[in-house]
N, C-alpha and C positions, 0 to 999 in steps of 0.2 A: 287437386288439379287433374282432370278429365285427359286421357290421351291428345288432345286435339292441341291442347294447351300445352300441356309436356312437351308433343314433337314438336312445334314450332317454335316456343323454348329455345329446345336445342339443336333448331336450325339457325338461330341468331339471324332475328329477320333484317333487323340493320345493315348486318356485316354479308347478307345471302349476295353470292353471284349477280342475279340477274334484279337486287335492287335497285341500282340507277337513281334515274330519276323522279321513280314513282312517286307520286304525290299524296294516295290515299291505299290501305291497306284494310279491308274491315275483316273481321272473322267472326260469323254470324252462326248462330242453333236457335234451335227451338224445340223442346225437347218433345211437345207435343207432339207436332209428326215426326219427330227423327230428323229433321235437317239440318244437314251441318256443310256450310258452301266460307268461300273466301271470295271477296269482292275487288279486284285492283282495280285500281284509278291510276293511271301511265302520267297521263299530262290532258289537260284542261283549257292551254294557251287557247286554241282554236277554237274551244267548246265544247258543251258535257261531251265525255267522255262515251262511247258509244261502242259496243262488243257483245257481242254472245254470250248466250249462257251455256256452258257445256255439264254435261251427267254425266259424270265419271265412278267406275270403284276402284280408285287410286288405293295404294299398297298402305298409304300411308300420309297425313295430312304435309308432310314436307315436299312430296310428290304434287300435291295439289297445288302448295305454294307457288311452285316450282314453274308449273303450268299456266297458272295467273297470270305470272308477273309477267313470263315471257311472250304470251297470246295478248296480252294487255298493252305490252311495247309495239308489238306488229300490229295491233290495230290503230295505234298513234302514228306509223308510218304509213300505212294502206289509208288510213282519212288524209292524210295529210298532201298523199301523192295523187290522190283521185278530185283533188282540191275543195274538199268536204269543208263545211264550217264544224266541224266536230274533234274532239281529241278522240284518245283512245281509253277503249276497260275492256275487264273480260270478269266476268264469273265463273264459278267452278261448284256443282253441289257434288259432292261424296256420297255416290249412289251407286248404286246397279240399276240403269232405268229399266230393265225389264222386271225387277224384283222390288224395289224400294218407293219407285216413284211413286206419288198418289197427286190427287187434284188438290186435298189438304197441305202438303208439302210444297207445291209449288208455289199456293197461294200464298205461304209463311214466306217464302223466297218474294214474294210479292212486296209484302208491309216490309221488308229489311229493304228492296231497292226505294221504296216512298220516303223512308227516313233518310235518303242521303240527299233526297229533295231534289230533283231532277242532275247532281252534280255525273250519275252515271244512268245510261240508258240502254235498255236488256232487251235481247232479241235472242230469234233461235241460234243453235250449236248443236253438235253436237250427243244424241242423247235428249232429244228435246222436241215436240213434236209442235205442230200448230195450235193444237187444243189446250197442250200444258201452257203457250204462250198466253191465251183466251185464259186460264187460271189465273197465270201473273197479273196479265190485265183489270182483272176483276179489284185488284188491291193498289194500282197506281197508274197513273198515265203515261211512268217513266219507262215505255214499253215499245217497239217496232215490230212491222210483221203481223203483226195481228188484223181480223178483219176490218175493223175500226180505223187504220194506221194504215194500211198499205194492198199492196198489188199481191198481194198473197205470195205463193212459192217464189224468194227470189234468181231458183236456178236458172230459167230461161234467161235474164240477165246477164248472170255468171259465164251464163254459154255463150252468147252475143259476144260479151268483151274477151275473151276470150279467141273468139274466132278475127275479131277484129285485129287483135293483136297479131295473130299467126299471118294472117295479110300482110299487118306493117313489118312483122319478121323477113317475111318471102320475098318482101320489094328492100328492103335494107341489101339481103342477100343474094336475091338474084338479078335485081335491078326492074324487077315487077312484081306486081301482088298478084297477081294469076295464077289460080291452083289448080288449071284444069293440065291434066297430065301429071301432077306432084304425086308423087306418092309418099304416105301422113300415115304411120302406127298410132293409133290410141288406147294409150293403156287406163280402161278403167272405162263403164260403158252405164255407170249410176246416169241420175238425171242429167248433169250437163254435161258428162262423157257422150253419151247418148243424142243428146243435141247438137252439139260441138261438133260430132259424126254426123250428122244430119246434113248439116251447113257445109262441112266439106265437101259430101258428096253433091250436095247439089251446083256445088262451084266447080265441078269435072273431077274432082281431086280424086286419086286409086287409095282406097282404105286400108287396113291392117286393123285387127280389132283385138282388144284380151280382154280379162276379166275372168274373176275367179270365181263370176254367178255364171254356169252354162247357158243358162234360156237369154240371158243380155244380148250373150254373143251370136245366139242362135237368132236373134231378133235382127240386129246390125246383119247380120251377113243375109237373112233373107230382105230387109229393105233397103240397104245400101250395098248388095251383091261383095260385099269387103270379103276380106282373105283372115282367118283365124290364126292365131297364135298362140303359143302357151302365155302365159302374163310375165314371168320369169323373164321371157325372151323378147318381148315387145321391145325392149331399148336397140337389142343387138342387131335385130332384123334389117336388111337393105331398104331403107327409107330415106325421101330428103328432109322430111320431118319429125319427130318424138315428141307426141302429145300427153303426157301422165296427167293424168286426171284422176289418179286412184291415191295412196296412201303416201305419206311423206316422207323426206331423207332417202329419195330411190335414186338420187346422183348423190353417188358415193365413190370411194376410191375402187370398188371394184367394179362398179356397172361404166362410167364415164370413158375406161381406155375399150370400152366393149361399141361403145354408139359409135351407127354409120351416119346416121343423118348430119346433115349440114344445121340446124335449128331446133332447139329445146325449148317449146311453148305452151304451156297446160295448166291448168285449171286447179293442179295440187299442193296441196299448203307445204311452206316448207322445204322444198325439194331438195336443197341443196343438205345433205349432212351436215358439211363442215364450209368452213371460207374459200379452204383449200382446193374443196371439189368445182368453184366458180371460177377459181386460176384454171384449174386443169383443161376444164373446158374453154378456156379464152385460148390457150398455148395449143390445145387441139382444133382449131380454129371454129369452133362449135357457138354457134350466136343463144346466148341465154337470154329469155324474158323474165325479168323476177317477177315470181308468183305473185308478188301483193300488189305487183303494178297489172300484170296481164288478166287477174281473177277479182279484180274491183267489182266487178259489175252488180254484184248480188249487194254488197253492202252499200254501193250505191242507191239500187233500188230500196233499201230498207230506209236509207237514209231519207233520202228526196220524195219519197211517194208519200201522201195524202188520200184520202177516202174516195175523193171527187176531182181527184185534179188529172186522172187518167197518165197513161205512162210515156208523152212526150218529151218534158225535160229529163227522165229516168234513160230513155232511150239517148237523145243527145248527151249526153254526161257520159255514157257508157260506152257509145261509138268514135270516144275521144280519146278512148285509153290506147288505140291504135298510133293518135299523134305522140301522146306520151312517151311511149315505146318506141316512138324513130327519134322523137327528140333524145330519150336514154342512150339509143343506140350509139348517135352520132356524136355527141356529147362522150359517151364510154371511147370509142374509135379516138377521139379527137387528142383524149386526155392521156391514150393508152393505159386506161383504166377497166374495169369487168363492171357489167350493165347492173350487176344487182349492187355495186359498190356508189356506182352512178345516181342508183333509184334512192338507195339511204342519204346520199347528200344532196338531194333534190328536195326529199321529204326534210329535212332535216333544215336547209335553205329555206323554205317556208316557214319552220316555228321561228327562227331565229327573226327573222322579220316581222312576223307578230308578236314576237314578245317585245320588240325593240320598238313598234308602233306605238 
């Protein structure tokens, strides 16, 4: 029995935490190149099953489990709440991509997503470049993102919905979407931080920028004249808005009694730590967008785009997650309920309707 086999063994994948509802579990090698990935299947109601492939060097294959199952349930809520014909999955290969990955290894990663027969469909993540996806493709069709499939980079997207959101934030809270005079910290200045930034400023908005790449911020503050901060400090800063667009679980119990702003809206996965830190921030009168409703936009475009059909309905689908997120809002307000507890039963309000169709 091979390590991989052993730890997951005696993770007891039955009885694991975050098994639920999962539908489909594979754990695939190949010993040729070295790969060794785990495939989750969330739920199907809506259709295949649609998630990233992320390249991780997890400690340990229970670690990866781990990560599957739970990125494979959130992407069954993100399709479901962007009202995607799709369920959710996620892949996971047990890598170092800058050490382990090869074109042979993805393409093996390739012929294991063919065999499940279009029931899960692989896009980038993570550790995962556009070329490795041009691999995978080369062995199935059951692939997004790729030149063949799609509008290429889905970040521009990502940023769009995103910024749209932060509008339907600003007019929930201040009783307009007009961001000129706002001033809007954004932590994290990657591609659609960066964007995201763009779009503020051109709507008058006053910037605040971080990020732990020096040349990003140097870039923002020479094109968008924005004000620097250490990244650390981005939440705490005097702003009406906190934009994280960098790493996840950064509302947490010690950063949330720290935020000035009136509005938590960004483009980062996961944001919230705990449940707890979504109360904290309702009781601190702090309006949350959840992440998988306000950062739809890229899986959107992965989902909807086609080779020749140009990026129209990519764009409306995207510029909708704005109503989305007032409907969450006023629905959260109404129920005296927290907007990311709102978003899970909305999503969630949809499968049950499709399964009962």
């Amino acid at each position: 029995m091979n390590a991989l086999h052993k730890s997951v063994h005696h993770s007891a994948v039955f009885d694991h935490p975050e098994m639920g509802d999962h539908e489909d579990i594979v754990f695939v090698q190949d010993k040729a190149t070295g790969l060794k990935a785990i495939i989750a299947v969330h739920d199907t109601t809506l259709g295949p099953a649609l998630g990233g492939c992320r390249v991780w060097p997890y400690e340990n294959p229970a670690d990866a489990l781990t990560d599957a199952l739970r990125l494979s349930r959130g992407m069954t809520y993100k399709n479901s709440l962007a009202g995607l014909d799709l369920g959710g999955g996620k892949a996971v290969i047990i890598a170092d991509p800058r050490k382990d990955k090869s074109e042979a290894l993805m393409e093996a990663f390739g012929r294991h997503v063919e065999r499940l027969s279009g029931t899960y469909i692989t896009a980038e993540d993570v550790g995962v470049s556009p070329d490795d996806m041009e691999a995978v493709a080369r062995q199935t069709a059951h692939v997004r993102g790729t030149k063949a499939t799609g509008l290429g980079d889905p970040s521009p997207y990502t940023a769009l919905g995103v910024f749209e959101g932060i509008k339907a934030s600003t007019k929930f809270v201040y009783g307009s979407s007009d961001l000129s005079g706002k001033t809007v910290s954004v932590q994290g200045l990657g591609h659609v931080g960066h964007d995201v930034a763009r779009q503020l400023h051109e709507a008058g908005a006053r910037l605040i920028v971080s990020d732990i790449h020096a040349p990003a911020v140097l870039r923002a503050i020479d094109a968008f004249g924005a004000t620097a901060v250490d990244p650390a400090e981005a939440h705490m800063v005097e702003a009406d808005i906190f934009v994280p667009c960098a790493l996840g679980a950064g509302l947490n119990a010690r950063t949330v009694p720290q935020i000035q702003a009136k509005i938590v809206a960004g483009a980062a996965n996961n944001q919230l730590q705990t449940p707890a830190d979504g109360e904290a921030l309702k009781k601190r009168g702090i309006l949350y967008a959840p992440d998988y409703a306000i950062n739809a936009g890229g899986v959107i475009s992965i989902a909807l785009a086609t080779a020749d059909s140009g990026d129209k309905l990519v764009r409306e689908k995207t510029i909708a997650i704005g109503e989305t997120l007032a409907t969450i809002f006023e629905r959260a307000a109404r129920e005296g309920s927290t907007p990311e507890r709102v978003a899970d039963t909305m999503a969630e309000e949809r499968l049950a309707k499709a399964k009962s169709a």
